[in-house]
C-alpha positions in Angstrom: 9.1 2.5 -5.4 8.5 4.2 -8.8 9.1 1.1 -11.7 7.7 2.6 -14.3 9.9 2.8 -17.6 11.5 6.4 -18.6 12.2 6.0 -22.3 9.3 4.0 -24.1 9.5 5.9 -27.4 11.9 7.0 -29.7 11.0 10.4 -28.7 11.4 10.0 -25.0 15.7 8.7 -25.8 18.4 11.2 -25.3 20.2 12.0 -28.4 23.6 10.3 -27.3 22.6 6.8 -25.7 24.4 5.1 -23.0 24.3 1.7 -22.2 21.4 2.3 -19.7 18.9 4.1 -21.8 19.4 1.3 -24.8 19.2 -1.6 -22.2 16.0 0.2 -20.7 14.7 1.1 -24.3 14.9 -2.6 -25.6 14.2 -4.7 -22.5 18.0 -6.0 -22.4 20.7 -6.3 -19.7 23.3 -3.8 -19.9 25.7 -6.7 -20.0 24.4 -7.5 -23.0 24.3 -4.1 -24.6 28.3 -3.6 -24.1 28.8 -7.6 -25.3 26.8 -5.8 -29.0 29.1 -3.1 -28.2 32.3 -5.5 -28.7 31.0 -6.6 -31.4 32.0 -5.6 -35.6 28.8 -3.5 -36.6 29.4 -6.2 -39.2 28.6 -8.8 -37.3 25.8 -7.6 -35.5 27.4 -5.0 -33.1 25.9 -1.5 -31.9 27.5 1.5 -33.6 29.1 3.3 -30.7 31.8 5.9 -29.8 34.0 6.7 -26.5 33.9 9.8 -24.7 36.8 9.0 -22.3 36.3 5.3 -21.3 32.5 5.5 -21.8 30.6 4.3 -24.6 27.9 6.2 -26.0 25.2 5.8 -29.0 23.8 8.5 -31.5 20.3 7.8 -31.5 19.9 8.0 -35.2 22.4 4.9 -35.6 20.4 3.0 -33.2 17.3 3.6 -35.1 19.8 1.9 -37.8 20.8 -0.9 -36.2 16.8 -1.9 -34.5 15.8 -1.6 -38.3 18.8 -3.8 -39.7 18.0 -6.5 -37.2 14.0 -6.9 -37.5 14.9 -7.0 -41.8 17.9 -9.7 -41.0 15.3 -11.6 -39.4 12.3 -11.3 -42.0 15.0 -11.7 -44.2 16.2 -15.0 -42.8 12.0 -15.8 -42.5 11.9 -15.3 -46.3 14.6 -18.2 -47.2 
């Protein structure tokens, strides 16, 4: 049995995202990545958009949303 991650890199993600490749990419449940889909991207949420009833993410806004979190957080560090 082969356990070895696909997408390590930025380069190795698809250019639409399902819930899979972001839980794989960040070490997350998928139950978790469709909770930050639920979510206002003002609050905290994934950008995302349906095709049908599934949920998919442009890479690019990912990239977004990783870099929004880590300067919440140094943010929030700073205060």
């Amino acid at each position: 049995m082969n356990n070895t991650k696909q997408y390590t890199t930025w380069e190795s993600l698809p250019d639409a995202l399902t819930a899979a490749h972001i839980a794989e990419f960040l070490c997350i449940s998928r139950k978790t990545v469709y909770e930050l889909f639920k979510l206002d991207v003002e609050h905290g949420g994934i950008p995302n958009f349906e095709i049908g009833t599934s949920k998919r993410v442009e890479k690019s806004d990912l990239e977004m949303w990783v870099a929004e979190q880590k300067q919440k957080k140094s943010s929030s560090r700073a205060v």
